[in-house]
N, C-alpha and C positions, 0 to 999 in steps of 0.2 A: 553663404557658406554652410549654415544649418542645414539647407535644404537637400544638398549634396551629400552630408553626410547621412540624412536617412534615405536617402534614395537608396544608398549601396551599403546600408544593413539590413544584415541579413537576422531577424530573429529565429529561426531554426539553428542559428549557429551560436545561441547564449546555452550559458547552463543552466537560464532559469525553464529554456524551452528542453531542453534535454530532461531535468528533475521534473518538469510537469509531464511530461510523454511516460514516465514511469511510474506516477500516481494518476494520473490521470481516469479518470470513471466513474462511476457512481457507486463501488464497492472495495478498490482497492486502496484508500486509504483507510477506511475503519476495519477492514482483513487486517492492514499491517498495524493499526492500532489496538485491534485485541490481541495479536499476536505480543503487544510490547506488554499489556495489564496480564494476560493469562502466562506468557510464556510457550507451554508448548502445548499445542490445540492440535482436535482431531476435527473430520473433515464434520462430522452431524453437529457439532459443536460449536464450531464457526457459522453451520447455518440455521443452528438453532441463534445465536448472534445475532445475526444479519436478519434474522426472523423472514421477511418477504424474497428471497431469493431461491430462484431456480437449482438443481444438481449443476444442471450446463456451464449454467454461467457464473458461480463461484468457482469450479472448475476449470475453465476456461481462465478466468483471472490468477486463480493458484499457479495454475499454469505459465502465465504472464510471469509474474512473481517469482518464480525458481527461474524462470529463464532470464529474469533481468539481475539475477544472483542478488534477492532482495529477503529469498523464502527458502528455505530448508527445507524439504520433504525427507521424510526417514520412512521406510515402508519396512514392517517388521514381516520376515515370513514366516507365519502361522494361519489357521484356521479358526474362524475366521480371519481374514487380512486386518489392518493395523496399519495404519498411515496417520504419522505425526507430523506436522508444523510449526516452524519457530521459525525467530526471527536470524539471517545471517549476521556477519559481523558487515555489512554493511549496510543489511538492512536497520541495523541497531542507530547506527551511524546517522540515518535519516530520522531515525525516531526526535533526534533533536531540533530539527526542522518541524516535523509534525506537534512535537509538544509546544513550541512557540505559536500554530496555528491554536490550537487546544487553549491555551493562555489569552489570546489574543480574543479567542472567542467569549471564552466566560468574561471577560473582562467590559466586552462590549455589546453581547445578547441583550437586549429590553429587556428590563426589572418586569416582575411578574406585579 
């Protein structure tokens, strides 16, 4: 009977596989993590952060991230241009999810 039931589950159709498709990558949980400790970040800021990342490709994730209605882009028009970042209200929402990762970490990283 077990065997039947995972034959015809489907994990693409969990919401643990839907929440990881959204964070998923090697930069945008700690983008949406500094987003939660800073608040509202600008774009040399975040990659002064992230310290080893490309323009492209924090871009490319910011990118991600307003499109998954996770990240707030505000683009002030002036000269020079002005584009800030924050977390949305449901970005915020996941922050609670990420801080239990964050807990779970310290709590279990090897003693120095």
């Amino acid at each position: 009977m077990i065997q039947k039931y995972i034959e015809d589950a489907n994990f693409e159709d969990t919401g643990f596989y839907y929440t990881l498709s959204l964070i998923s990558g090697k930069h945008k949980m700690v983008i949406l993590y500094c987003l939660m400790e800073f608040q509202v970040v600008r774009f040399n800021e975040l990659k002064r952060y992230l310290k080893n990342i490309s323009d492209k490709t924090l871009s490319t994730n910011l990118k991600e991230l307003e499109a998954d209605g996770l990240i707030i882009r505000t683009e002030y028009p002036q000269i020079p241009p002005k584009v800030e970042y924050s977390l949305s209200g449901r970005g915020k929402s996941l922050m609670v999810v990420l801080d239990q990762l964050c807990i779970w970490g310290e709590e279990n990283k090897p003693k120095k």
